[in-house]
N, C-alpha and C positions, 0 to 999 in steps of 0.2 A: 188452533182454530182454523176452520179452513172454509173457504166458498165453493161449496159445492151444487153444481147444476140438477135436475131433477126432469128425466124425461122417460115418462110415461105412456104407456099405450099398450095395446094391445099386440100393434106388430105382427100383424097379420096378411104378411110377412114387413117387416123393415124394410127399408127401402134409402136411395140416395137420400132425400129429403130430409130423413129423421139424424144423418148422417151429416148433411149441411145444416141444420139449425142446431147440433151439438157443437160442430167447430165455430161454428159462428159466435154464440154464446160463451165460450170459452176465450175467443179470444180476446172479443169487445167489452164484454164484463169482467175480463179477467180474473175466468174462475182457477181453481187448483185442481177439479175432476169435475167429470158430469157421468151420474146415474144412468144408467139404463137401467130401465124397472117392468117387465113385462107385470100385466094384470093375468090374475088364475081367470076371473069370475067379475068382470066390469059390468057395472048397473045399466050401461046402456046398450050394453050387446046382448041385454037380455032376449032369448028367443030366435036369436043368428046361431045357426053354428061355426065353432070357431075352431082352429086347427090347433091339435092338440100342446098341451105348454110343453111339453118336452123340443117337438120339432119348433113352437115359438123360438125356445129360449136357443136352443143350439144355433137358428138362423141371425139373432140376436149376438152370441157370442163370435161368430162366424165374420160377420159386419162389422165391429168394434176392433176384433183383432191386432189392425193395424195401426191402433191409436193408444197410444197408452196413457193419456189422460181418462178414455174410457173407459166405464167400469160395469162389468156387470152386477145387478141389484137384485134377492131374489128377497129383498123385502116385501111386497105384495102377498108373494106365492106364497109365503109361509102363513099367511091368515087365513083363518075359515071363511067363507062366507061370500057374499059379496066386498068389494072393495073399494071404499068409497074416498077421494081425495082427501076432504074432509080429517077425517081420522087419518089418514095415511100421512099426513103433511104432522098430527099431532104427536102421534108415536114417533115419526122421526125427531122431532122436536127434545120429547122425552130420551128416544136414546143416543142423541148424539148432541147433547144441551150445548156445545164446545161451536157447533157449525151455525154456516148461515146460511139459507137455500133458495135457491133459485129455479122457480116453477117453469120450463120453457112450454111453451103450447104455440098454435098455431091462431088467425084470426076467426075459424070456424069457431073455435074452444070458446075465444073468450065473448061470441058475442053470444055463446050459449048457456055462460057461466051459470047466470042466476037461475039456471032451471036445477045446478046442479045440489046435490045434496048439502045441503048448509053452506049457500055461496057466503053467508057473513064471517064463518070460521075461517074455509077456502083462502077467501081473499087477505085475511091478515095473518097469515102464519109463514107467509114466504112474499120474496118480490117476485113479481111475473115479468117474463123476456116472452113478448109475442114479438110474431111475423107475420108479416101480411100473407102469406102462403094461404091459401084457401082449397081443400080436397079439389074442387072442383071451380075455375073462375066462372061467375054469372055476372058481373059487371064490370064497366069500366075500369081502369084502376083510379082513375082522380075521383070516382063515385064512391071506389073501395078506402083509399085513403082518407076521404072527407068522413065516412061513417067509422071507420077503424078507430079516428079519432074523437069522434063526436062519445065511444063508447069506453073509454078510454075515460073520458073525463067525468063520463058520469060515474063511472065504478069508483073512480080518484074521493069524486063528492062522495057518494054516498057508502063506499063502505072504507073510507079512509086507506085506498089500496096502494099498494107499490108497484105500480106497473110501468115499463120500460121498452123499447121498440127495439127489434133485430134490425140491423140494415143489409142490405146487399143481397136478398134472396129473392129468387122469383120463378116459382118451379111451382106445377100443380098435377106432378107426381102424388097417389095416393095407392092404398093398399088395396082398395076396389078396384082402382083401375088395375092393378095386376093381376090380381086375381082373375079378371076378366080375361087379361090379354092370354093367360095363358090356360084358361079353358079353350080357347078360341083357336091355341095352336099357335099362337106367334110369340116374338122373343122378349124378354124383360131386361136382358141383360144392359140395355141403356137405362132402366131403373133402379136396379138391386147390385149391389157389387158380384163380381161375379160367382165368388166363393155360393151364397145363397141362391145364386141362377141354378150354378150347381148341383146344391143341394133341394132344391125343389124338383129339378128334373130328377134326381136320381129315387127320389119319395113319391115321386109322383103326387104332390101335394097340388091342389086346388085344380083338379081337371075337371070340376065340376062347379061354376058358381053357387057358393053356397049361402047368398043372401039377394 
């Protein structure tokens, strides 16, 4: 039996962030590994164009490298269709009955939860490690922490959830913002490990905002 982390996205491109909420979680919940799981086909990037999974996943592998708790996952990839949490959290359930999992997300995710497809499955099939990390900060922080938890506890009541706090991060690094910087011509390399600087220049990936 093992405790295994689970972190999902799209990764478009990875970045420090998804880099520091894995160690984080690893080491304060002391997990045994953490997933990295690129999405083929996520419901909510419907209608964006997205960079294709090969170069996803190599920038992915690329990033983790140095970690060997880190694992790459291409459980997603292997499904048709759209890929919905939901189901994702269930099948791993089903193949791996031995584990215990731990959803990590960020505070955007979780006060979006319930838009998402069957938040009541979602929320009972793993404990969730959020962090106050927000793509983009629009308020205070004692604004942010007072609401972070105000939703926190409502998920708690109402759908009997397992939710748990990251401590220690505070970065509003995000995958737009790179993308942008490097349409624009400027450096990401204080975002992305360098391996993945890299390998975006050398692909010439995202020289055009594509959302």
């Amino acid at each position: 039996m093992a405790r295994i982390g689970i972190m999902g996205g799209t990764f478009d491109p990875i970045h420090n962030t998804h880099l520091m909420l894995g160690i984080q979680a690893f080491r304060e919940y002391h997990l045994d590994a953490v997933w990295y799981m690129p999405s083929k086909c996520p419901p909510h990037k419907s209608g964006h164009v997205i960079t294709t999974v090969q170069n996803r996943c190599e920038m992915v592998r690329l990033a983790i490298h140095p970690y060997p708790f880190m694992v790459f996952s291409d459980f997603e990839l292997l499904r048709e269709g759209k890929t919905y949490t939901a189901d994702t959290l269930r099948l791993l359930h089903e193949s791996y009955p031995e584990h215990t999992f731990f959803f990590i997300i960020g505070a955007d995710s979780l006060f979006d939860i319930e838009l998402w497809y069957h938040p009541e499955q979602v929320l009972t099939q793993a404990t969730f490690l959020v962090s106050s990390r927000l793509a983009m900060k629009r308020e205070p922080d004692a604004e942010l922490e007072e609401r972070l938890c105000a939703q926190m506890q409502h998920l708690k009541e109402k759908y009997h959830a397992d939710i748990h706090r990251l401590h220690g991060l505070d970065t509003d690094v995000s995958s737009t913002k790179i993308r942008a910087c490097v349409s624009e011509g400027r450096s990401v390399r204080h975002m992305v490990p360098a391996e993945v600087a890299a390998y975006i220049e050398k692909n010439h990936l995202y020289q055009r905002i594509s959302e």
